[in-house]
FIRO-730048 format. One record per atom (N, C-alpha, C): residue number from 1; atom name; y, z, x. Coordinates in nm, 3 decimals. Layout:
residues N
NUM CA Y Z X;
...
//
This chain:
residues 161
1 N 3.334 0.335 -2.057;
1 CA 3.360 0.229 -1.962;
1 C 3.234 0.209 -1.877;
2 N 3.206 0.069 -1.866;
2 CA 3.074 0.061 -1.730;
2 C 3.088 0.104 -1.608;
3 N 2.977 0.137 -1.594;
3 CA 2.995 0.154 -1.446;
3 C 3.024 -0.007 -1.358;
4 N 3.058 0.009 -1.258;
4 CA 3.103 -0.118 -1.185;
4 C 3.007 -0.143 -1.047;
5 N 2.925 -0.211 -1.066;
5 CA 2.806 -0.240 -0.971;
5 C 2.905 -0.238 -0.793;
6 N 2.775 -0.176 -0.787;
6 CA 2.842 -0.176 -0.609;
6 C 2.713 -0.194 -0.527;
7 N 2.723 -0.237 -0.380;
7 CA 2.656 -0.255 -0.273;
7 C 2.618 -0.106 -0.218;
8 N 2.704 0.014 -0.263;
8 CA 2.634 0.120 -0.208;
8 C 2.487 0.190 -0.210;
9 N 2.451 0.220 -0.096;
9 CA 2.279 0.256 -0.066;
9 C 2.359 0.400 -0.128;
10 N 2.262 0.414 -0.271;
10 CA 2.243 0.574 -0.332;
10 C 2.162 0.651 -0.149;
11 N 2.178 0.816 -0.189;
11 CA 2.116 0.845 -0.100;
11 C 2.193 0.884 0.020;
12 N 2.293 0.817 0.041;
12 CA 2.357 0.817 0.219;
12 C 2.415 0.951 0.176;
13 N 2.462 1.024 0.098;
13 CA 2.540 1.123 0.074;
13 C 2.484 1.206 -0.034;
14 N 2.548 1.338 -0.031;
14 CA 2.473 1.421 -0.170;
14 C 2.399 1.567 -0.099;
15 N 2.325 1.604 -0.132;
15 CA 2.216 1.693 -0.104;
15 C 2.138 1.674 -0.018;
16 N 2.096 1.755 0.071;
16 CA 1.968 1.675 0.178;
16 C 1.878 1.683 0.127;
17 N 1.842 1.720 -0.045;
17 CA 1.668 1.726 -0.106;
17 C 1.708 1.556 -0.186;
18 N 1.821 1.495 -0.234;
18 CA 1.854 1.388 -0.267;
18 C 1.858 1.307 -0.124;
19 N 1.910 1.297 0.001;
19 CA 1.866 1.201 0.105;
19 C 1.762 1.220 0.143;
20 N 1.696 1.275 0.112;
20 CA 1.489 1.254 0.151;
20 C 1.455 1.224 0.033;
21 N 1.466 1.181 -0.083;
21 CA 1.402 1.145 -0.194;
21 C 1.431 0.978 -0.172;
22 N 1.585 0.978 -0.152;
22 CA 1.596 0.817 -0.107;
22 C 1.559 0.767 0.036;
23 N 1.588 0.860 0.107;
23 CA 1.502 0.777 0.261;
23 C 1.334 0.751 0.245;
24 N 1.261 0.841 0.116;
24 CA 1.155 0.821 0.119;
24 C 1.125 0.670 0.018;
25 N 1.233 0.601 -0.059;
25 CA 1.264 0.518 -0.149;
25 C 1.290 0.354 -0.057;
26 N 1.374 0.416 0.061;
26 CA 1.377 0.305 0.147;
26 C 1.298 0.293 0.231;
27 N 1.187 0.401 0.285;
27 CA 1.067 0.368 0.350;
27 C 0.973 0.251 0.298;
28 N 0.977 0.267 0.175;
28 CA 0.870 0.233 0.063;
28 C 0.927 0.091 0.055;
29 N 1.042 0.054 0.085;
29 CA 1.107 -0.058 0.057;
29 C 1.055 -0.180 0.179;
30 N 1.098 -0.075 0.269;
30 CA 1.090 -0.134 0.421;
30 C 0.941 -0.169 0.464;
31 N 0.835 -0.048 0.415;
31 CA 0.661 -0.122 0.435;
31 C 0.609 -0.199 0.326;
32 N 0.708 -0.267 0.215;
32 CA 0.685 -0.350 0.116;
32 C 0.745 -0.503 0.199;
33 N 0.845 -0.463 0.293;
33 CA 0.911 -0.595 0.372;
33 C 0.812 -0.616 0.460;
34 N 0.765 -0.548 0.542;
34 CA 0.675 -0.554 0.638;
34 C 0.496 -0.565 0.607;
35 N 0.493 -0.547 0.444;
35 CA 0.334 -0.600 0.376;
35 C 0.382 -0.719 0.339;
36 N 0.494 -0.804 0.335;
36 CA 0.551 -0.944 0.318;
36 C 0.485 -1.023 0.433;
37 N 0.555 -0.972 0.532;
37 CA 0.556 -1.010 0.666;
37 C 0.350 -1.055 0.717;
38 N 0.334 -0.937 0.676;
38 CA 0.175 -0.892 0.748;
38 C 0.123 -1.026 0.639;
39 N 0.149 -1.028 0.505;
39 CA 0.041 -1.146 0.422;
39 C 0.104 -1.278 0.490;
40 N 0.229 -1.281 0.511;
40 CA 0.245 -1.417 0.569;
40 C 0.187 -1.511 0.697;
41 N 0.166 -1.340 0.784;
41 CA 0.039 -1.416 0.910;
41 C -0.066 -1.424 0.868;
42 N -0.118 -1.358 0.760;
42 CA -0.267 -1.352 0.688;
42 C -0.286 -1.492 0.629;
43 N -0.152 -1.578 0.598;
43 CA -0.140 -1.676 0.494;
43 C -0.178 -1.632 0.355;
44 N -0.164 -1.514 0.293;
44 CA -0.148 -1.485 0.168;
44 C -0.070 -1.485 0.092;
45 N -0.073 -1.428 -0.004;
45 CA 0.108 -1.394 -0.059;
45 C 0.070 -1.199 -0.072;
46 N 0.233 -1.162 -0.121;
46 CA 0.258 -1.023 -0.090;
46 C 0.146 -0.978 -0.156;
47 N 0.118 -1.005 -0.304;
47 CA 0.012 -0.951 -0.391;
47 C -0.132 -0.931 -0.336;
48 N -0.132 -1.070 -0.277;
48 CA -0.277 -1.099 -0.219;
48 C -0.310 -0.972 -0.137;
49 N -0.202 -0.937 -0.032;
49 CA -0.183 -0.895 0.083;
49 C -0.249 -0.706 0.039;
50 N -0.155 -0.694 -0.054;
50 CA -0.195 -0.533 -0.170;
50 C -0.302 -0.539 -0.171;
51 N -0.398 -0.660 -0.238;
51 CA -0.560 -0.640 -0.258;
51 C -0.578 -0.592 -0.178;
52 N -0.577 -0.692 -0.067;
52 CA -0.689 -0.657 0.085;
52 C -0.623 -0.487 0.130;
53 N -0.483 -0.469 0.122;
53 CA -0.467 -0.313 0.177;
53 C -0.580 -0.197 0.109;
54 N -0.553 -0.249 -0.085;
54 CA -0.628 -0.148 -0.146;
54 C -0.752 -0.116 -0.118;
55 N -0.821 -0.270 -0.065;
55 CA -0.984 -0.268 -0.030;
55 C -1.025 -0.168 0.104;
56 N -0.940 -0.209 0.181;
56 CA -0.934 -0.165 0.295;
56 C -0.942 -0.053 0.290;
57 N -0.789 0.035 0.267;
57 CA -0.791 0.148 0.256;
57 C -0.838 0.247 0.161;
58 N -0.897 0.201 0.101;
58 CA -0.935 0.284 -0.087;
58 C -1.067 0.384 -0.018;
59 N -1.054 0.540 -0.006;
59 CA -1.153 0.614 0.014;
59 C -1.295 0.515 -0.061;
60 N -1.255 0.508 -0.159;
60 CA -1.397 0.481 -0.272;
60 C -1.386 0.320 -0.236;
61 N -1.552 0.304 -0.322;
61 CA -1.569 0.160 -0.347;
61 C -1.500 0.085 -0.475;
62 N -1.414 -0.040 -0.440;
62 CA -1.397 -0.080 -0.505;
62 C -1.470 -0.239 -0.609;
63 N -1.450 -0.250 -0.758;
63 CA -1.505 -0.380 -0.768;
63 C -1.392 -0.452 -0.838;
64 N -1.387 -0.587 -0.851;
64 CA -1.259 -0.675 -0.897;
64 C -1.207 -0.547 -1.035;
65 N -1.281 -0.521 -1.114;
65 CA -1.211 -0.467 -1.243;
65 C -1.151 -0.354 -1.204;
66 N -1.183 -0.238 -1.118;
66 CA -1.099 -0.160 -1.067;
66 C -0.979 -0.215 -0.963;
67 N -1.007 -0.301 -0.880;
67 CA -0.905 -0.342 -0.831;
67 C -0.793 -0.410 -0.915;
68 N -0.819 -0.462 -0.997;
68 CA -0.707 -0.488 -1.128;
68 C -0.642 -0.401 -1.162;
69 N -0.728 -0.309 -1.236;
69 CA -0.638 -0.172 -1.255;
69 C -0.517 -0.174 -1.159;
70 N -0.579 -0.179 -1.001;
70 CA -0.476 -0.068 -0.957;
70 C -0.310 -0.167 -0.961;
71 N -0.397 -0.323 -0.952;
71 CA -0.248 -0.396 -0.940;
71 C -0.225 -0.460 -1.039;
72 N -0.207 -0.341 -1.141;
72 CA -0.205 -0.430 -1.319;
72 C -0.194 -0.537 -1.360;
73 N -0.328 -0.632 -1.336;
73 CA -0.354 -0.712 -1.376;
73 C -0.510 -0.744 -1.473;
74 N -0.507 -0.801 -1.542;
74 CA -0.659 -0.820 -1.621;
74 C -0.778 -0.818 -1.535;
75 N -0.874 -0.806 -1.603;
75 CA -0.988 -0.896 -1.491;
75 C -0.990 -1.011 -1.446;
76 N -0.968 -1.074 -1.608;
76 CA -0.959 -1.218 -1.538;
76 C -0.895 -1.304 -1.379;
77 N -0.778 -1.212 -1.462;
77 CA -0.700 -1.226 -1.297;
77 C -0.735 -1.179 -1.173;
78 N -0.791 -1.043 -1.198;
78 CA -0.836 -0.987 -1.074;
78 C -0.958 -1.091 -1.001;
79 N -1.011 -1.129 -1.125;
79 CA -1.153 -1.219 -1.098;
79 C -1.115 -1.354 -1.002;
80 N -1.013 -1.383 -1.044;
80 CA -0.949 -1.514 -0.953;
80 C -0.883 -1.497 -0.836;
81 N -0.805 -1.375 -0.826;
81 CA -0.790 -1.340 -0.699;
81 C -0.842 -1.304 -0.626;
82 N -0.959 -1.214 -0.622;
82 CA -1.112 -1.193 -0.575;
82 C -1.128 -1.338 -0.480;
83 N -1.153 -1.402 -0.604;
83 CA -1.250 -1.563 -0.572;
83 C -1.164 -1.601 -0.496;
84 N -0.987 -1.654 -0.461;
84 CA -0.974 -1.645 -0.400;
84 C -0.890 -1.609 -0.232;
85 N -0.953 -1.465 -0.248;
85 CA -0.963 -1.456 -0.100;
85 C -1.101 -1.423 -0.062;
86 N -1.217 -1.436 -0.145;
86 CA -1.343 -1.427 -0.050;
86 C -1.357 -1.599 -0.038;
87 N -1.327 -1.700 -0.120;
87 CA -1.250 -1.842 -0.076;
87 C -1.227 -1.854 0.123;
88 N -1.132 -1.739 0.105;
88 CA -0.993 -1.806 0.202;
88 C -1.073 -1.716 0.353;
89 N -1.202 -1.638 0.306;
89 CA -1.235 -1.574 0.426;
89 C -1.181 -1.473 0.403;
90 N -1.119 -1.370 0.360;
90 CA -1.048 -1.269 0.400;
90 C -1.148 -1.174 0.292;
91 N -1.228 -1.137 0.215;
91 CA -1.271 -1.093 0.121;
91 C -1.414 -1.116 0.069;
92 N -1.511 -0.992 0.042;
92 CA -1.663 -1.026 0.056;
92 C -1.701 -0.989 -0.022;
93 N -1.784 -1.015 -0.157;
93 CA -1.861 -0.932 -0.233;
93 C -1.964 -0.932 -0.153;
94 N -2.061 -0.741 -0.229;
94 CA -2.165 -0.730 -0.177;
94 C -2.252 -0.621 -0.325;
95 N -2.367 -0.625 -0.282;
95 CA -2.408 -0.514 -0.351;
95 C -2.355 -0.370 -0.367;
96 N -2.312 -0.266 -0.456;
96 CA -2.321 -0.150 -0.478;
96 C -2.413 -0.104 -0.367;
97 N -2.370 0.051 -0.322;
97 CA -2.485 0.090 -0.216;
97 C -2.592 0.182 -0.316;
98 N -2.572 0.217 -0.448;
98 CA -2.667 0.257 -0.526;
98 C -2.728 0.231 -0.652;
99 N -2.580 0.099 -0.696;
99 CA -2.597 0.042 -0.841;
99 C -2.621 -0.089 -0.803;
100 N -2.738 -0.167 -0.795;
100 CA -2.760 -0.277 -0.748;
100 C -2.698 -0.419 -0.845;
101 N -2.656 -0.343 -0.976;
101 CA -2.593 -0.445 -1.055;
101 C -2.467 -0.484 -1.036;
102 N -2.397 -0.336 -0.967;
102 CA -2.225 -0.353 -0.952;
102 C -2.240 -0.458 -0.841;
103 N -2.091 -0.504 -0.785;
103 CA -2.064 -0.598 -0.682;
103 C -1.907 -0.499 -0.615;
104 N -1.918 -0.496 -0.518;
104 CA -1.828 -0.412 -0.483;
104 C -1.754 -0.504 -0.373;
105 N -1.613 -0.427 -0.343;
105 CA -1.524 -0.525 -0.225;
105 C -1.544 -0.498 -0.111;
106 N -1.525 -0.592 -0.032;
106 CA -1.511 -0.512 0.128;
106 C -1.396 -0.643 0.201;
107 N -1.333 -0.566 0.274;
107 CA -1.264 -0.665 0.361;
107 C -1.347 -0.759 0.525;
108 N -1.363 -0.875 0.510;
108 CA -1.403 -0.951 0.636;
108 C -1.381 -0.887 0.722;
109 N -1.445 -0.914 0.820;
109 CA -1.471 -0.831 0.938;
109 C -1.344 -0.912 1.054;
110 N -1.293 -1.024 1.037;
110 CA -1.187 -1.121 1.064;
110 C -1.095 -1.030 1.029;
111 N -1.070 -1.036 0.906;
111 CA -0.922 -1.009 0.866;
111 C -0.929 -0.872 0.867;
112 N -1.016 -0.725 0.884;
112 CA -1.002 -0.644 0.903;
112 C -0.976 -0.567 0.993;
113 N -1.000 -0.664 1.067;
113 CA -0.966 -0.633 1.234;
113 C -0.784 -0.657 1.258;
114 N -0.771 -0.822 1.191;
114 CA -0.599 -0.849 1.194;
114 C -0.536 -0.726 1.149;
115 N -0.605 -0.723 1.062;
115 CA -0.527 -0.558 0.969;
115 C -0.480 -0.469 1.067;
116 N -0.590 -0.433 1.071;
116 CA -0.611 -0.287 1.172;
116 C -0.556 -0.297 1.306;
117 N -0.541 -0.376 1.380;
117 CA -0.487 -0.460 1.493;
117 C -0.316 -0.407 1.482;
118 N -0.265 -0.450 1.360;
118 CA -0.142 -0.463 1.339;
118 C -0.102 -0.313 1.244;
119 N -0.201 -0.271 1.196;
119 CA -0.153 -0.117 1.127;
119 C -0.139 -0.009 1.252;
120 N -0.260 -0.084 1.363;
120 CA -0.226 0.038 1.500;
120 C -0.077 0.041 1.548;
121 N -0.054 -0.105 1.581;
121 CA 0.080 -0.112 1.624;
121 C 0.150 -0.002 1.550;
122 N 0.174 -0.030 1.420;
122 CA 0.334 0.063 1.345;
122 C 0.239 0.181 1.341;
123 N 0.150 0.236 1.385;
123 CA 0.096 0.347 1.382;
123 C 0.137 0.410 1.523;
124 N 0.169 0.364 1.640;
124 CA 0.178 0.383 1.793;
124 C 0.324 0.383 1.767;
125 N 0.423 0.348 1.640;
125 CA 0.553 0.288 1.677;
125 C 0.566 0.472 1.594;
126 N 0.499 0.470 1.477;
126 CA 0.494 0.606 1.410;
126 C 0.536 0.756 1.528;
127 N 0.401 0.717 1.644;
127 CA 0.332 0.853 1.696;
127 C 0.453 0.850 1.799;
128 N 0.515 0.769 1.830;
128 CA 0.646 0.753 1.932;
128 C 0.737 0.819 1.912;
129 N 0.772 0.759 1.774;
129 CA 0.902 0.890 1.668;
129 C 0.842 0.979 1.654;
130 N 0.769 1.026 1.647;
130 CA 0.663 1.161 1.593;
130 C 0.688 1.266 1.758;
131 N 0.722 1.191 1.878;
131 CA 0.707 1.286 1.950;
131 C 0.765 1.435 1.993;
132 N 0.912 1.379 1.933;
132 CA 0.938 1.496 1.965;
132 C 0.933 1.640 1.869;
133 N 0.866 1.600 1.776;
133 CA 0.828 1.722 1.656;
133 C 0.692 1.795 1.736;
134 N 0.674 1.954 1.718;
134 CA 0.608 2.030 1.731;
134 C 0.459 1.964 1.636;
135 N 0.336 2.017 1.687;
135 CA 0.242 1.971 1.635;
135 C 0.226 2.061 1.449;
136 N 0.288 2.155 1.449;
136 CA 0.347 2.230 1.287;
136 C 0.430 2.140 1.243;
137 N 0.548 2.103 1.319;
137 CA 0.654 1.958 1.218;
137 C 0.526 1.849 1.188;
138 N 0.508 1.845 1.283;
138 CA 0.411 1.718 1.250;
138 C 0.331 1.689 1.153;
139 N 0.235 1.855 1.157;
139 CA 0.178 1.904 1.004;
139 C 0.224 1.912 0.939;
140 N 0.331 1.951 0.909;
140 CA 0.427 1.996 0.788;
140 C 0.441 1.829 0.728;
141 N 0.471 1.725 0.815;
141 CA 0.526 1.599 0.742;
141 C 0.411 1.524 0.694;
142 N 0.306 1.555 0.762;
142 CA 0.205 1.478 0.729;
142 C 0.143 1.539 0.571;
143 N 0.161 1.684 0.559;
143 CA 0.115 1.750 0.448;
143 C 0.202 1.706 0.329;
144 N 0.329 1.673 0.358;
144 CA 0.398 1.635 0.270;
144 C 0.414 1.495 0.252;
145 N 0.400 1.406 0.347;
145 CA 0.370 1.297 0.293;
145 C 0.255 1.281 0.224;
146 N 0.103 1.294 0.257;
146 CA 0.034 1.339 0.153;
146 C 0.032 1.344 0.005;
147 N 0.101 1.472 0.017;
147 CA 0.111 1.502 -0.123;
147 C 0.191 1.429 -0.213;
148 N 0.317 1.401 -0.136;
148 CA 0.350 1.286 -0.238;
148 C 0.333 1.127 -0.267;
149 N 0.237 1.133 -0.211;
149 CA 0.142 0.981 -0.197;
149 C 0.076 1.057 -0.321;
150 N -0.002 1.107 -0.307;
150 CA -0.089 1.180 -0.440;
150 C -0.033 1.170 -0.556;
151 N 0.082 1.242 -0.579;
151 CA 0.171 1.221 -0.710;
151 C 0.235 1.085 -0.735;
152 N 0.269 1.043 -0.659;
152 CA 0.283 0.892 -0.669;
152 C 0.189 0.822 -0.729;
153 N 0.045 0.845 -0.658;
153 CA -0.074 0.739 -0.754;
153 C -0.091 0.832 -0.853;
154 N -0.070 0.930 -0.928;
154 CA -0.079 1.014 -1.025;
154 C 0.013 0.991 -1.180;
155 N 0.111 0.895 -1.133;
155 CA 0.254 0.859 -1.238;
155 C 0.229 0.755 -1.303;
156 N 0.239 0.746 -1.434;
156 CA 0.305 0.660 -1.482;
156 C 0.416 0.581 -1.453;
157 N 0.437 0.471 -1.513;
157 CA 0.506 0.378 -1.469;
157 C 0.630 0.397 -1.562;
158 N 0.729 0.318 -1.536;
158 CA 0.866 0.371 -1.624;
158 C 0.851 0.380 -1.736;
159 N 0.915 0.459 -1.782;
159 CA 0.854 0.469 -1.990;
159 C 1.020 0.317 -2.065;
160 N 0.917 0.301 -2.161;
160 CA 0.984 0.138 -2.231;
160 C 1.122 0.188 -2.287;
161 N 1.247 0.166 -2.245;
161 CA 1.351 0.184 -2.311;
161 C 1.343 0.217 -2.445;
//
């Protein structure tokens, strides 16, 4: 017999190592609503909005063909989305700082600021909830969020039925 679709949020009940796997499922949900939100004052769309985060935040340098990768898309595509948001202002090629052939990303100094402007906010809204944990809770969550940010960019994507 099927199962019979329901409105219930998996997660609210069960195990408390199963309600932190899904509260960490609806976090992910909720700063995907709120990277909606953030491209819509940017005037982007959500995708667009991913580039500029990845550029932004990516330890390393990125160039359009790696940035494809990360938001599986071709080059080609990456190549047009590139074009435009360094178009729309929000996005700059520049030289490699050692391979003078590569072209690498950087985010406008405009829209990096909007960014950052608005990542402080939910960062101050973060350190608020954060207060009443010991500076060890604090470590402890931060070590573990971490790490599973790590394994996260480490996964494969669903395997094909």
């Amino acid at each position: 017999m099927p199962r019979q679709a329901t409105n219930h949020a998996p997660g609210t009940s069960g195990p408390p190592a199963a309600q932190l796997a899904w509260a960490v499922h609806d976090l992910a949900v909720a700063i995907a609503e709120a990277d909606v939100a953030m491209g819509t004052a940017l005037g982007v769309t959500p995708g667009d909005y991913l580039a500029i985060k990845h550029v932004l935040l990516r330890p390393d340098e990125l160039g359009p063909a790696e940035l494809g990768r990360l938001l599986g898309m071709s080059s080609g595509s990456a190549t047009a989305l590139v074009d435009r948001l360094v178009d729309a202002g929000h996005m700059v090629r520049r030289p490699h700082d050692h391979d003078r052939r590569r072209r690498v990303l950087a985010i406008s100094e405009a829209s990096r600021q909007r960014v950052l402007d608005e990542l402080g906010r939910r960062a101050t809204d973060i350190e608020e909830l954060a207060r009443p944990y010991s500076d060890a809770e604090r470590e402890a969550i931060t070590t573990f969020l971490r790490t599973l940010a790590s394994r996260h960019r480490g996964r494969p994507g669903p395997s094909a039925p």
